[in-house]
VEXDREN-2710 file (C-alpha; in Angstrom, 1 decimal):
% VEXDREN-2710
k/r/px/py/pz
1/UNK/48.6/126.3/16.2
2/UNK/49.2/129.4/14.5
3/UNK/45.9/130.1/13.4
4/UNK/44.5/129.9/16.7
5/UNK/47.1/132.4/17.9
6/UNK/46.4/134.7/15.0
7/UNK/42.8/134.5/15.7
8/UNK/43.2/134.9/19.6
9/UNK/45.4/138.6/18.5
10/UNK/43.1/139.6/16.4
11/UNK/40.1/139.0/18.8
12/UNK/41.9/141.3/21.4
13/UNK/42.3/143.5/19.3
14/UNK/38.9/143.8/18.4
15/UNK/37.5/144.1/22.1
16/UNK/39.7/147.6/21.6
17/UNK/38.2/149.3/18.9
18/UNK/35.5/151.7/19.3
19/UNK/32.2/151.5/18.0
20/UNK/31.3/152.3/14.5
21/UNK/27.9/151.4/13.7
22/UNK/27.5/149.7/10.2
23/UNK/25.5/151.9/7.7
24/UNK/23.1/154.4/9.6
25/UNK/20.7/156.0/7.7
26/UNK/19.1/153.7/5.5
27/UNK/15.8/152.9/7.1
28/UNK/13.4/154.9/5.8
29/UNK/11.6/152.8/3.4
30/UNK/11.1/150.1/6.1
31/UNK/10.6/146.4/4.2
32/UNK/12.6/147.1/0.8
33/UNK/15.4/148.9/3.1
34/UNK/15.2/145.4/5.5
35/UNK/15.3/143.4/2.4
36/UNK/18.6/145.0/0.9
37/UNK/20.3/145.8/4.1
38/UNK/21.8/142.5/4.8
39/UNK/23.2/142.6/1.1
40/UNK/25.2/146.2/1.4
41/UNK/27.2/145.9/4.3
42/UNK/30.0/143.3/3.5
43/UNK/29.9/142.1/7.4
44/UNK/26.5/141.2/7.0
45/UNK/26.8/139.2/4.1
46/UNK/30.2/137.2/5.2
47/UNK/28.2/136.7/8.9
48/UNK/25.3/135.2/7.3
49/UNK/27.0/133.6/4.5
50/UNK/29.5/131.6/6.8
51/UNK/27.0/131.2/9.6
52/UNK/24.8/128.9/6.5
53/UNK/28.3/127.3/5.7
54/UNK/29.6/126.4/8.5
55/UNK/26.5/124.7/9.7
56/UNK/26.2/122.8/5.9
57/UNK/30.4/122.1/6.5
58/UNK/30.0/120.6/9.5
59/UNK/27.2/118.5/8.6
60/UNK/24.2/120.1/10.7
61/UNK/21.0/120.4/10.2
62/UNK/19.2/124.0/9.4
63/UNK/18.8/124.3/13.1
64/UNK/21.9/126.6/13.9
65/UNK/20.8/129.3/11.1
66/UNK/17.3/129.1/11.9
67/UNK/17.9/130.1/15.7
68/UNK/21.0/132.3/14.9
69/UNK/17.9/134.1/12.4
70/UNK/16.1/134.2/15.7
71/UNK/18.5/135.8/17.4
72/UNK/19.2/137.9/14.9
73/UNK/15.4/139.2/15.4
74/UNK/15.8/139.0/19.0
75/UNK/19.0/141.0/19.0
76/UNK/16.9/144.0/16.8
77/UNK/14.6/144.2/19.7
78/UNK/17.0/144.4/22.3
79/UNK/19.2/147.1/20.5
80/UNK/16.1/149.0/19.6
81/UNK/14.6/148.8/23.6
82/UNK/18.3/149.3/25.4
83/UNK/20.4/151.0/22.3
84/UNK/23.8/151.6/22.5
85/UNK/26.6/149.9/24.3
86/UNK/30.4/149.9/23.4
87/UNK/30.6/146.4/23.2
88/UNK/28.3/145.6/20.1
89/UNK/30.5/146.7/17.4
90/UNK/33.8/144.5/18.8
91/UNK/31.4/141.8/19.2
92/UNK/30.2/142.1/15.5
93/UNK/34.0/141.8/14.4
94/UNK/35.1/139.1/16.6
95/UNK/32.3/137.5/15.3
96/UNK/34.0/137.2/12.2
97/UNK/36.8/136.2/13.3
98/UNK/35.3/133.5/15.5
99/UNK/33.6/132.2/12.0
100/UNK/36.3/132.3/9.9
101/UNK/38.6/130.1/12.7
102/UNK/36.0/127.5/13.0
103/UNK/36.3/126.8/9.7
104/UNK/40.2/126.9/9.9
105/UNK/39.8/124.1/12.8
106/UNK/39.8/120.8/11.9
107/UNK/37.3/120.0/14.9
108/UNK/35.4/122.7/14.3
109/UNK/34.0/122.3/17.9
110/UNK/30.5/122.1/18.5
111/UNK/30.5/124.4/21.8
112/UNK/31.5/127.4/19.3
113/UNK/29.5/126.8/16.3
114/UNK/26.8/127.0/18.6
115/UNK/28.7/130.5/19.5
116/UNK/27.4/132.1/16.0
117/UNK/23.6/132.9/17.1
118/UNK/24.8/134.4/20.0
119/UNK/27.2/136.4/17.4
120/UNK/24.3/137.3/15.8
121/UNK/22.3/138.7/18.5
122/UNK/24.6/141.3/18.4
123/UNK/24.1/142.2/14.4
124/UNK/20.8/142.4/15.1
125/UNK/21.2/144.6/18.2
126/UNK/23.3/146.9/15.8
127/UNK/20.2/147.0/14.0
128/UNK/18.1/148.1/16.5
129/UNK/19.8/150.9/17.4
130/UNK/20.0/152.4/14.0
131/UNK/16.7/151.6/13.1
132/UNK/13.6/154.3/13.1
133/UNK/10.5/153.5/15.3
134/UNK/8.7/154.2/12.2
135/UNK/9.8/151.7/9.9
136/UNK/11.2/149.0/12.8
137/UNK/8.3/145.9/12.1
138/UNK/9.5/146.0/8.3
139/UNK/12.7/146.9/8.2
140/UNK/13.2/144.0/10.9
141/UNK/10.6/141.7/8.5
142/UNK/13.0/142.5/5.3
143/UNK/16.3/141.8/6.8
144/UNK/15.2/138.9/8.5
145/UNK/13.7/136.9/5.2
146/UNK/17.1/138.3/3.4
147/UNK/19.0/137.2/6.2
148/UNK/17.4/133.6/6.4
149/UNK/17.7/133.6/2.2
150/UNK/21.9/134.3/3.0
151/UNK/22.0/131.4/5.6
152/UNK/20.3/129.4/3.5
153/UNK/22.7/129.8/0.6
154/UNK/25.5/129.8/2.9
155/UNK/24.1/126.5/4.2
156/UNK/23.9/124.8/0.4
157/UNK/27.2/126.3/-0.4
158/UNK/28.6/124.8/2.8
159/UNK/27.1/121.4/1.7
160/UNK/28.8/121.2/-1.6
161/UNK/31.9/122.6/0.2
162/UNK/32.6/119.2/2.8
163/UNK/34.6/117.5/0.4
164/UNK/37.3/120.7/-0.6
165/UNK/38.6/121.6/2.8
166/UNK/41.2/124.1/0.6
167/UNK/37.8/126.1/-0.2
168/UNK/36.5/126.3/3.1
169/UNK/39.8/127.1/4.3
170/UNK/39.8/130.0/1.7
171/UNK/36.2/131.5/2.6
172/UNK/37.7/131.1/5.8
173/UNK/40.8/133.4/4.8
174/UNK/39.0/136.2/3.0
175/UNK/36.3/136.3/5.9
176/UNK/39.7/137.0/8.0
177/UNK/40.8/139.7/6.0
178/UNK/37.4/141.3/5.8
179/UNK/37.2/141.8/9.8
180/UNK/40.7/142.9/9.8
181/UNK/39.9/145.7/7.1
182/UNK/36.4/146.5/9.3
183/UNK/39.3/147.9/12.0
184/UNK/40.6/150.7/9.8
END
């Protein structure tokens, strides 16, 4: 019970910080920028890394990262088309936060792992916005086939992980503190 109502505070807070957009300004080489972007921001690489895990922990198939990797496309689009709203960033962190306590739950309930593609919508609509008309098409084709290698590994890590709940329940602990150090 505590962890939910640690991770219900820290979601609230969240919705209260203002927006500060990942790592502008590292777009300009369009494909080999796309293909390293997903591997220099740490709230990439915990998102797509427990995204894989969580659907390898809880037994799924590859369905939930392929269509969060869709959304994560999707999401690109959307930011690039409609840009900037105040709400991306605090969706980006609860997003982390929402991971991280799924894997804290026992039931790990289905309803919210289902939640992380929506989560990652919004990463990708952070992308969008940042990103230069110019090099959009391959810095979205680069971070999407790093992205899908991430979830991927996340997913075989997640695999090997069903039988050590104390692991998961680490990942789950640094992920935690990760968001919390994103609010500073």
């Amino acid at each position: 019970m505590k962890i939910a109502k640690l991770a219900s505070v820290a979601a609230l807070s969240l919705l209260i910080t203002a927006p500060a957009f990942a790592h502008p300004g590292h777009m300009e080489h369009g494909l080999t920028d796309g293909l390293l972007h997903p591997l220099t921001g740490l709230d990439h690489l915990a998102m797509l890394l427990t995204t894989g895990l969580l659907a390898g922990v809880t037994r799924r198939s590859l369905l939930m990262p392929l269509v969060a990797l869709l959304a994560l496309v999707l999401g690109t689009g959307l930011g690039f088309a409609l840009g900037a709203y105040s709400w991306v960033e605090p969706a980006i962190l609860i997003s982390l936060v929402a991971a991280s306590s799924l894997l804290l739950s026992h039931s790990r309930l289905t309803a919210l792992t289902w939640a992380m593609p929506l989560f990652a919508l919004f990463h990708g609509w952070a992308h969008g916005v940042e990103a230069p008309a110019a090099q959009l098409l391959g810095f979205t084709l680069g971070s999407a086939l790093m992205a899908g290698a991430l979830l991927l590994a996340g997913f075989a890590l997640g695999r090997k992980l069903q039988a050590y709940p104390r692991l998961q329940q680490g990942w789950a602990g640094g992920v935690l503190v990760l968001a919390a150090s994103l609010l500073g």
